[in-house]
C-alpha positions in Angstrom: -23.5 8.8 18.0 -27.2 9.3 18.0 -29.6 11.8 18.1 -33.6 11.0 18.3 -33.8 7.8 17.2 -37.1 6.2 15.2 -37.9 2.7 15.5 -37.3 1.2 11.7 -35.9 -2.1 10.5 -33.7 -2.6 7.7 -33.1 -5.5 5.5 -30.0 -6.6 4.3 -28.3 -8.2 1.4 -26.1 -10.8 1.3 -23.1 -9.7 0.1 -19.9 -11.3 -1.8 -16.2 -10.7 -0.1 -14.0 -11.2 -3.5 -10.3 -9.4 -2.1 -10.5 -9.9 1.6 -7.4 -7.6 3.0 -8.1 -7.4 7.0 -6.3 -4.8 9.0 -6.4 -4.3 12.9 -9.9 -2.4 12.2 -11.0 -5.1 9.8 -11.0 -3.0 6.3 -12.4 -5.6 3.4 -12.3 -4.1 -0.4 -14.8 -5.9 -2.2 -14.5 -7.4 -5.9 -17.5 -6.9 -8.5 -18.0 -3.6 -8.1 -17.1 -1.2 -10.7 -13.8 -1.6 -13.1 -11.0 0.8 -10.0 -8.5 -0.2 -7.6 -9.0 0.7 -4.1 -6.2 1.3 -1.5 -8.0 1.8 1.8 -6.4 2.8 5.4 -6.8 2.7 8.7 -3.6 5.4 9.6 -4.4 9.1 8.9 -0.9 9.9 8.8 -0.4 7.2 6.0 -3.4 8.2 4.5 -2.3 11.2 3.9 1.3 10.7 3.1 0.3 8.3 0.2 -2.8 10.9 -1.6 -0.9 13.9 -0.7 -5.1 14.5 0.3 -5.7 18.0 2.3 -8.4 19.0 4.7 -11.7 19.4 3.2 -13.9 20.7 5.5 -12.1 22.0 8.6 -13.4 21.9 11.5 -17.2 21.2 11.3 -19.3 24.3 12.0 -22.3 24.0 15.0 -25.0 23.8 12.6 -27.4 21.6 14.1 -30.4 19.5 12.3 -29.2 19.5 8.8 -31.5 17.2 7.1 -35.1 15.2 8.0 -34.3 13.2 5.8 -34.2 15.7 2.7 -31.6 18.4 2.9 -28.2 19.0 2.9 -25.4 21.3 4.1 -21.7 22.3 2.3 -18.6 22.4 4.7 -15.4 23.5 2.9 -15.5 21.6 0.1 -17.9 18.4 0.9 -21.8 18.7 1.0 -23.1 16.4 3.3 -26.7 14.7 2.8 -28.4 11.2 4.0 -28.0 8.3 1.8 -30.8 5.9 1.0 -32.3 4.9 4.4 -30.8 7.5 6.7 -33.5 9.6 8.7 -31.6 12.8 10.9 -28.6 14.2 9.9 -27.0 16.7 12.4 -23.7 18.4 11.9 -22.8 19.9 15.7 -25.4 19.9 18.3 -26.6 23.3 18.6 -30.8 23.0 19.5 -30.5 19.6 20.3 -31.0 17.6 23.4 -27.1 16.6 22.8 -25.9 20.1 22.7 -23.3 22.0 23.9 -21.4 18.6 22.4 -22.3 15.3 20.7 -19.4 13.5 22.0 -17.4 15.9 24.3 -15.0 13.3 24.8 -14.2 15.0 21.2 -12.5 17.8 19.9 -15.1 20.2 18.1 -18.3 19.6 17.0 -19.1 16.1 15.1 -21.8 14.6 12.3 -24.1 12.6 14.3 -27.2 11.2 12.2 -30.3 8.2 13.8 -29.2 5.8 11.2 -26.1 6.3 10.0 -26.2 6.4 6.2 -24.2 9.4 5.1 -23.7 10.8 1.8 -20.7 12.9 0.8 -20.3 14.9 -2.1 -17.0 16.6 -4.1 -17.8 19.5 -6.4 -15.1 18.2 -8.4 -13.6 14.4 -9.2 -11.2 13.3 -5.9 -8.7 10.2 -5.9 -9.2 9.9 -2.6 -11.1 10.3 0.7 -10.8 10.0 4.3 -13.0 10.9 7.3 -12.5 10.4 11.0 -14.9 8.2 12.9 -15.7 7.5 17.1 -17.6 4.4 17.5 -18.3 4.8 21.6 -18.6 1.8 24.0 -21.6 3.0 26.3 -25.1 3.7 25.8 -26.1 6.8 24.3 -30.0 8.5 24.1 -31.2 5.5 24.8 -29.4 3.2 22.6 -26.7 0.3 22.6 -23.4 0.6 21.1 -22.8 -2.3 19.5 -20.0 -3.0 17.3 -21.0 -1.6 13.4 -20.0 -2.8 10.3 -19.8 0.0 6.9 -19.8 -0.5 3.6 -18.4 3.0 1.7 -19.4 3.0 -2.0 -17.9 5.4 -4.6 -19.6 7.0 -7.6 -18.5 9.1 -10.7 -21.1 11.5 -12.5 -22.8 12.8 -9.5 -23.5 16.1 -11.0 -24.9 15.0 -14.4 -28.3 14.3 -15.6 -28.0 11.1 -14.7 -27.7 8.1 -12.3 -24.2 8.2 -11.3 -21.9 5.0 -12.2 -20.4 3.3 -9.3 -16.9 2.9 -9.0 -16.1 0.9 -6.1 -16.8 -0.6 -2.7 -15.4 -1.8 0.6 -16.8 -2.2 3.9 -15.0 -1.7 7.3 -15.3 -3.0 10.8 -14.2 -3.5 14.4 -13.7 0.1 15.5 -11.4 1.0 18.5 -14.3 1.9 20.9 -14.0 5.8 22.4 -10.9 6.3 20.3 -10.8 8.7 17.0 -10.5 6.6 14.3 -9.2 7.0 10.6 -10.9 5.5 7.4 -9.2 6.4 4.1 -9.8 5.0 0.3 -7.6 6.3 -3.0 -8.8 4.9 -6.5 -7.2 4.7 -9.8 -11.0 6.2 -10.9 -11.9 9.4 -10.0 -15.1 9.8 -8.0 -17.1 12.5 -6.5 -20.1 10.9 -4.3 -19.6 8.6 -1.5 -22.0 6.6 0.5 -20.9 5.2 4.3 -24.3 3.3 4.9 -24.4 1.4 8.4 -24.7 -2.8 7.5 -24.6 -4.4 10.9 -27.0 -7.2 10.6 -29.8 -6.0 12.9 -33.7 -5.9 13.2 -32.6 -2.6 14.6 -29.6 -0.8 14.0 -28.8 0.3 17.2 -25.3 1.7 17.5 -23.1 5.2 18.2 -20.7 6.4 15.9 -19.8 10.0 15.5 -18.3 11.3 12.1 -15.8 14.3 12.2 -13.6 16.2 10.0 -13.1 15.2 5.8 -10.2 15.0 3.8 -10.1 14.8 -0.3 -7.0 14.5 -2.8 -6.1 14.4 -6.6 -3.9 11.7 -6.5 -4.8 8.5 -8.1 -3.8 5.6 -6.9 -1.5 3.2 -9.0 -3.4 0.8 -11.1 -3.4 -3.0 -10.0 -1.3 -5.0 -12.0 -1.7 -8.9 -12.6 0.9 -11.2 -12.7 0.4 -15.1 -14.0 2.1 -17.4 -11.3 1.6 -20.5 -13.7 -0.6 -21.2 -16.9 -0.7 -23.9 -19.3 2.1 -23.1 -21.0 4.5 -23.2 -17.7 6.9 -25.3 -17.7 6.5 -27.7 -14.6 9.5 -27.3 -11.9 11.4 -30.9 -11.6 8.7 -32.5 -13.6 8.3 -32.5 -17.9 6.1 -30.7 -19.9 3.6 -27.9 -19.3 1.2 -27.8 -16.8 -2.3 -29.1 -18.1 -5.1 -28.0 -14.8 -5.1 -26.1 -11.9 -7.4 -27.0 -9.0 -6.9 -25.3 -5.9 -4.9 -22.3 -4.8 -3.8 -20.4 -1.8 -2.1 -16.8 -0.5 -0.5 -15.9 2.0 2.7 -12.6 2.9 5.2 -15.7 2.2 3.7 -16.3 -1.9 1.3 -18.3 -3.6 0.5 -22.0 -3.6 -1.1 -24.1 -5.8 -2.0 -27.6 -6.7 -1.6 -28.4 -10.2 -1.5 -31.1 -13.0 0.4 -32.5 -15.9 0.9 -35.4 -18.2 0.6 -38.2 -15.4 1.6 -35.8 -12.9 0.2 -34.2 -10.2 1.9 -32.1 -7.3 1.7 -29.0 -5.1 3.7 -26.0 -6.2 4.6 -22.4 -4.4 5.7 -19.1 -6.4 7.9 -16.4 -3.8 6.5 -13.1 -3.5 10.1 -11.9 -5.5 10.5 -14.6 -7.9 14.6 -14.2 -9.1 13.0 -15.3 -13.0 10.0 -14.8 -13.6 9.0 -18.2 -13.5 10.6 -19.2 -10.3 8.1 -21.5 -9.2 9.4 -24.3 -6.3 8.2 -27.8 -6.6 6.9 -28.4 -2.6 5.5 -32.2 -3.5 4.6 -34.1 -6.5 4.5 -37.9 -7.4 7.6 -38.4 -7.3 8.3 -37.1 -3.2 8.7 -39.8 -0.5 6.0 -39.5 1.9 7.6 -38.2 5.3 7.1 -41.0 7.7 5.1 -43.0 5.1 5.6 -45.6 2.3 6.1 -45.3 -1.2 5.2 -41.5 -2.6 2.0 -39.4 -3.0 -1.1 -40.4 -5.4 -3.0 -37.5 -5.1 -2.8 -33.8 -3.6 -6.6 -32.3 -2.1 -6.1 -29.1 -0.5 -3.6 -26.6 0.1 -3.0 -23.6 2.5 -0.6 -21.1 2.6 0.4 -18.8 5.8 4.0 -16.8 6.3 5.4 -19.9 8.1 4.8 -22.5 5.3 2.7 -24.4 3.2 0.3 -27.1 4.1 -1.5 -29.9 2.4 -3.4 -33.0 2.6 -2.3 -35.8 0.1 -2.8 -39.5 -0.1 -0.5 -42.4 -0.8 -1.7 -45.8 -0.9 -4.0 -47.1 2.0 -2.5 -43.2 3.4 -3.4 -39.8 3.8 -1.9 -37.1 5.9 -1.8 -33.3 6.5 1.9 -32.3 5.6 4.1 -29.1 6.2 6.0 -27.1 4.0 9.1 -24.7 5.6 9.4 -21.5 3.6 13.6 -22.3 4.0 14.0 -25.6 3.5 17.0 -27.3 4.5 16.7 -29.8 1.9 15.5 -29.8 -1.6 12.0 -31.4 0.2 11.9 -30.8 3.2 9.1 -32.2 4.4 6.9 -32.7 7.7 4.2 -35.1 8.6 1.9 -32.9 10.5 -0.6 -36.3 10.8 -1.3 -39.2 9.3 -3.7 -42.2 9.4 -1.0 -43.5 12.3 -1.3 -40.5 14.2 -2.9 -41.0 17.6 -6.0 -38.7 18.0 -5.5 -36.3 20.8 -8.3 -36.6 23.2 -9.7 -39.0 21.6 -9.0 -42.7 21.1 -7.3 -44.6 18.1 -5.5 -42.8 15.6 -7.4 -40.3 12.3 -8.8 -42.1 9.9 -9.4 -39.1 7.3 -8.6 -35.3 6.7 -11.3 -32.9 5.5 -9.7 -29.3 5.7 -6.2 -27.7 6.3 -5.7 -24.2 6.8 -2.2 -22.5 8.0 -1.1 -19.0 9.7 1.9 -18.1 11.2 1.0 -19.0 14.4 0.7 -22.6 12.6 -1.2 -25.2 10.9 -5.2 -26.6 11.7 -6.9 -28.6 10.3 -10.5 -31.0 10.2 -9.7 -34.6 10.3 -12.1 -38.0 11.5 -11.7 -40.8 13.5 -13.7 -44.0 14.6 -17.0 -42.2 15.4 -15.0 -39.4 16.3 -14.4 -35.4 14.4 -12.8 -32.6 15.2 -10.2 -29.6 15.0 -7.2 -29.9 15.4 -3.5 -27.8 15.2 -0.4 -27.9 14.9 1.9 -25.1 16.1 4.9 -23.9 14.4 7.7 -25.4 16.4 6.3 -28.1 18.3 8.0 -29.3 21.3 7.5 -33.2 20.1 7.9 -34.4 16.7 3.8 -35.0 16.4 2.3 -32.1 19.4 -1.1 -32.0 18.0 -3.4 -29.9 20.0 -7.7 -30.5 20.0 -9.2 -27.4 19.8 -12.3 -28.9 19.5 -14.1 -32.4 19.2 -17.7 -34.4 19.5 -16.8 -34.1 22.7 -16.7 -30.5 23.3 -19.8 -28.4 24.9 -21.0 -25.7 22.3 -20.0 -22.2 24.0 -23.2 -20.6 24.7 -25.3 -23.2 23.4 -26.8 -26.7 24.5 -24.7 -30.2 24.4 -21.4 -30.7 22.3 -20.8 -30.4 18.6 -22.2 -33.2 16.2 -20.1 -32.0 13.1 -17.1 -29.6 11.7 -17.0 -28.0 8.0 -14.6 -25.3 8.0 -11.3 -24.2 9.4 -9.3 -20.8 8.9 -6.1 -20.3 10.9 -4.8 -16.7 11.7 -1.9 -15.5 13.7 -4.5 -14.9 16.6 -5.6 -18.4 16.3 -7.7 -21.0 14.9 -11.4 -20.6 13.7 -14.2 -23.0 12.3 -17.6 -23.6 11.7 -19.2 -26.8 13.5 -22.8 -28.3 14.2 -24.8 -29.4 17.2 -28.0 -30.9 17.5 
């Protein structure tokens, strides 16, 4: 979605992802900014079901240039402006070289700005606020489409004397391309100013999106509440005492996991999403489990992952370490697998691991970083394998870098999703 466009970098900040929350368009609320609670949606028909929002501009007039940069233009109830950075704003095409119709693949006119940082304002304080969005798949005046990330900020006290107080922030991604799209946010704190600044990390933003019709509601959205899982002064499940430290922790739709400490204990521990007490924490290993396939019982817990189809862990026995599985229904009290182990036979490689590095675990299954004799690499484990130990190499020293030159030298992160297994490696 692009008018004339002006050749202009930007440069961007890094910035943190505190609350990551991805749905199929890749919606991220983001922690440290400002004290509200942000729903966001990717469904109109949810969207507005949940804010009881309305319509708040109808359908956009054929206005034309609008702003270059300054100026601004009211529709219904939402003055539109640019935001910091933003150059054209058009609302409709009429006088333009795009006229009859922006994006005619489109219903009605649409808001179609160079770079797209647009600014929204309320007249009064909104809960809530959605927009619909086309991010198109051809070129366009000249330009690529490329895929655009947004981040949408909310303010409060637009209309004072004053800078106004930011209230929250999330960014969004991974548009359907040529499709109307929905993006929607309610807040617990009432705002009336938003900010939907194109991010995509570019020497020069060079993408299509066309904005159309607004929607605004008075419902707030219901506080977030925190619950403790486990604190110092919880008892520890089939061990004695209290728990003393906490070290690592991980979430997933099945609950929470943990690894945590006590008075010459240590184990790793998992909390349902609808505990029947409220402490109905499940002991998955500690010091006193048998090591499945091993000898003796774990010494030590390192990292844990949690994904709807279990828990995974790396622990070490003496002269042993392995990557073990969790079931979230147990048949047994511990019912424990050995995904791998320092007897596990590498596949596609030669000997068997000799360390384990990472573990990360989706429904699809488990993956995980793990070492050999000169050897590295990524490997997983699916949820029902077909052999007791069905290890699959994603990837290894061995394997040519997609897109770049010779194979990998080194591995540092895995993430496993539903869709599959991710990492970040190195080549020379």
């Amino acid at each position: 979605m692009r008018g004339p466009t002006r050749g202009r970098t930007r440069n961007l900040t890094a910035m943190t992802l505190l609350t990551l929350g991805l749905g199929a368009q890749g919606v991220l609320p983001l922690g440290e900014a400002g004290a509200a609670t942000l729903r966001t949606f990717e469904d109109k028909a949810a969207f507005l079901a949940a804010t009881e929002a309305t319509n708040a501009t109808g359908p956009l007039p054929d206005l034309g240039l609008v702003a270059a940069p300054a100026g601004s233009a009211t529709v219904g109830s939402v003055t539109f402006s640019l935001a910091p950075g933003g150059d054209v704003l058009y609302i409709g095409a009429f006088g333009t070289g795009g006229a009859p119709d922006w994006y005619p693949p489109t219903p009605g006119n649409d808001i179609a700005m160079g770079y797209e940082n647009l600014r929204a304002q309320t007249p009064l304080s909104v809960y809530s606020l959605g927009f619909e969005i086309v991010e198109i798949s051809t070129f366009a005046f000249g330009v690529a489409a490329v895929d655009s990330t947004y981040k949408v900020r909310l303010f409060s006290g637009s209309h004072l004397d004053q800078p106004p107080v930011l209230v929250g922030e999330f960014v969004f991604s991974n548009l359907p391309k040529d499709l109307v799209a929905f993006i929607g946010v309610q807040s617990d704190v009432a705002f009336d100013l938003v900010e939907i600044v194109d991010v995509t990390p570019s020497d020069l933003v060079a993408d299509n999106e066309y904005f159309g019709e607004f929607y605004t509601g008075r419902l707030p959205a219901a506080s977030a509440t925190v619950t403790t899982v486990a604190d110092v002064a919880t008892p520890i499940p089939d061990g004695t005492g209290a728990f003393t430290g906490f070290t690592q922790v991980a979430q997933g739709d099945a609950g929470t996991s943990f690894i945590a400490t006590g008075e010459d204990q240590a184990g790793v521990y998992f909390y349902p999403p609808d505990p029947v007490t409220p402490v109905d924490l499940v002991r998955v290993a500690d010091l006193t489990t048998d090591i499945p396939e091993g000898i003796g019982a774990f010494i030590g817990f390192t990292q844990v992952a949690q994904g709807d189809a279990g828990t995974s862990f790396i622990a070490t026995g003496e002269a042993q370490e392995g990557v073990y599985f969790y079931p979230p229904v147990p048949i047994t009290p511990v019912d424990l697998v050995r995904v791998a182990d320092l007897t596990t036979e590498i596949p596609g490689g030669t000997g068997a691991f000799t360390g384990f590095t990472q573990v990360a675990q989706g429904d699809a299954g488990a993956s995980f970083i793990a070492t050999g004799e000169a050897q590295a690499g990524v490997y997983f484990y699916p949820p029902t394998p077909v052999t007791p130990v069905d290890l699959v190499r994603v990837a290894d020293l061995t394997t040519e870098i997609p897109g770049g030159t010779g194979a990998f030298t080194g591995f540092t992160q895995v993430a496993q999703g539903d869709a599959g297994t991710s990492f970040i490696a190195t080549g020379e």
